[in-house]
Structures are given as C-alpha cells and as structure tokens.
N, C-alpha and C positions, 0 to 999 in steps of 0.2 A: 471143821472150820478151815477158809482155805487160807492159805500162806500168803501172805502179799506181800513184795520188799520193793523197794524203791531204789533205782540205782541214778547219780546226779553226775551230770558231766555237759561240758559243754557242745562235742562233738563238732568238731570245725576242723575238719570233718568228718563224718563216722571214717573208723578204720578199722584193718582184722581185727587188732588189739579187743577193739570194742565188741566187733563180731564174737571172739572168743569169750571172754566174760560174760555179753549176755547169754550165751548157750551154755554157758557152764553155771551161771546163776539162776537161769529155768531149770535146770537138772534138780535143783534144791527147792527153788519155792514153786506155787501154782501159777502165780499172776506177778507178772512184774511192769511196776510205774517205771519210765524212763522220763526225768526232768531234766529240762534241756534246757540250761543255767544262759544267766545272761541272754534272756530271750528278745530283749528291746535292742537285741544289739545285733547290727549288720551293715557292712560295705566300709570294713573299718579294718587293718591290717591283721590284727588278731583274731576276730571275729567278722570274717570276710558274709559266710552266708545266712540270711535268714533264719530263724525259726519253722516258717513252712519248708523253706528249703532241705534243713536236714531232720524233718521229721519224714518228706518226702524220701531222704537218701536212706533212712533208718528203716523205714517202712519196706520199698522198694528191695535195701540189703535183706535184711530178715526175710521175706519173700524167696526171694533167691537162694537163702539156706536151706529151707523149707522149715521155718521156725514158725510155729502157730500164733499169726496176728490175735487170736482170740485169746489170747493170754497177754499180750502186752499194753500197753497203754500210757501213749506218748501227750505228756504235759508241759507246756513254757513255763518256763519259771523267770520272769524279770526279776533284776535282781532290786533290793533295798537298801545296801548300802549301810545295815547297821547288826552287825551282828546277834545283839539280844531281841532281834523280830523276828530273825530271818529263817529259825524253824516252823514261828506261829505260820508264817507267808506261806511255807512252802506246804505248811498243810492247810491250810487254805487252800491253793491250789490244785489240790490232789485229790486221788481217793482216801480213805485209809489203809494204812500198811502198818505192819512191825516191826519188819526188819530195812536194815540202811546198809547198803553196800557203797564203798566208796575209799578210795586211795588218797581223800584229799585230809589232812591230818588236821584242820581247821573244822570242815565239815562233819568228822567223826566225832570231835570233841563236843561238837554244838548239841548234835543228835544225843549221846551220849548222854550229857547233862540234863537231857527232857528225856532219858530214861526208855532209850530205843535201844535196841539188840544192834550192833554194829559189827560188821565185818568187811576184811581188808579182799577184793577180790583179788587173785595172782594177776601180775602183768603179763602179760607177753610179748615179748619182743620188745622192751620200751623205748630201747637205744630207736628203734627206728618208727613203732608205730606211737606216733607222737603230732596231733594238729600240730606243732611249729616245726618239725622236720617236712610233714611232709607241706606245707607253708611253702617252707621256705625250695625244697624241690621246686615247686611249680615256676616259683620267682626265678630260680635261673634257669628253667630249663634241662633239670634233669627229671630221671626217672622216679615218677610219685604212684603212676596208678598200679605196680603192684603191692602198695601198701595199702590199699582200700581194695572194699568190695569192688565187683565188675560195675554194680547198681550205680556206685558212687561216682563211680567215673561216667556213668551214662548222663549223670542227674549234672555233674558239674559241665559235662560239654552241652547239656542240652541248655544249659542257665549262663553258657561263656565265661564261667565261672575263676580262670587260669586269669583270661583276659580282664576281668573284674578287679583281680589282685594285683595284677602288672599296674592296671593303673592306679588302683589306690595308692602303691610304691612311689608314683611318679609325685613328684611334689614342685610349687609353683615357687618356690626360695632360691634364689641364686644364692650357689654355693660361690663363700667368701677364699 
C-alpha cells in the first residue's frame, strides 16, 4: 500500500526551510501532496505570488534537488473561511492521503479530530527561513536570495516579483 501524506503551507515563497522538510518527509512516505493554502490569494502584501506561481517555484526547486516529481503532487487549496469544513475542502481537493505533516497547531488539531496520523516536521533555520523575513528583505533591500532555492530566485526575477512587493507596499493615503 503506498504511503501518501500531505504536507500544507502557504509557501510565499518556497524557502530552504521548505526544501528541507520536503526531502526529509519523502524519506518517510512514497508520495507526497503539497497544498498550497490560500490559493485565491495574490498581489497582496502577505501573499504577494500566485498559485501557479509558487507551484512553478516548487516544482522548478524540487527539480534543482534532484527530488523525484513523480512522487509529489502540487494542489491549491482556496481557502473557506470556517473551520468545521475546512478538512472536508481540503480533501475534496486532493488525492487521498494518511498522513498530515504540519507546524501549524490549528491545522493538526483539525486533521487530528477526523482521525489522521499527524506529525510535526522539524524546522530549520526558522528565525530566518520564514515567507515574512524573507518578505520583508526584499522590501528593504537586503539580502533574501540566499534564503530560497537558486529556482526561486530565477522564478521571482523572471515574474518581477521584488518589484510586485515594493509596489504593493506603496499606498495611495497621505500620511496625516
């Protein structure tokens, strides 16, 4: 029977962190779903890129590792908005899996309670590999790309994706 787990994260943008856990999460299962949360959501300060965009950056990474695409399998998951649906959704939108990998203490409980096998993947590095660190690098201008794959940086300069952020930042409100 093969293993399947599911691992949920928003990835804005993939980073090592995420590099490391998935290659340490394929060590254990056969096949792994990656749902890539709040998927309706882009060009917004938290959630600056796309869906296709960081399944592109995801894809692309993982390539670059030399991690076997044919074992992963990259799902949007929009979100709902109400907690007692929001497992049904998400397997709705998926394959089936077992097991739930995930750091977020909201999302273990949910899985949890419908009776999935849950586990906490180790961080790494979290002080830095972090979407709002490295966010917020890009916004001032320091050093972000080697906290992501080389892909990720290829994928955000190719989308002007730096530039995308800066302006979002910019806002039309004269400060009083």
């Amino acid at each position: 029977m093969v293993k399947r787990a599911i691992m949920l994260g928003r990835f804005q943008p993939p980073h090592n962190g995420h590099l490391e856990v998935i290659s340490q999460i394929l060590e254990e299962v056969d096949e792994l779903v990656i749902g890539l949360g709040s998927a309706q959501l882009s060009h917004e300060l938290d959630d600056p890129f796309t869906a296709g965009e960081r399944i592109l950056m995801l894809t692309k990474s993982l390539d670059e590792a030399d991690i076997d695409l044919s074992r992963v399998y990259f799902i949007p998951i929009p979100d709902v908005n109400n907690n007692a649906l929001w497992v049904s959704h998400v397997l709705s939108q998926s394959p089936p899996f077992t097991h739930v990998y995930s750091g977020n203490p909201l999302v273990k409980r949910l899985f949890k309670e419908r009776g999935f096998d849950v586990e906490t993947p180790p961080l790494f590095k979290r002080e830095e590999y972090q979407g709002t660190v490295i966010r917020e690098r890009m916004l001032k201008n320091e050093e972000w790309q080697n906290l992501v794959p080389k892909a990720v940086v290829e994928v955000i300069s190719e989308i002007n994706g730096t530039e995308r952020l800066k302006e979002l930042k910019e806002t039309d409100y004269l400060e009083k």
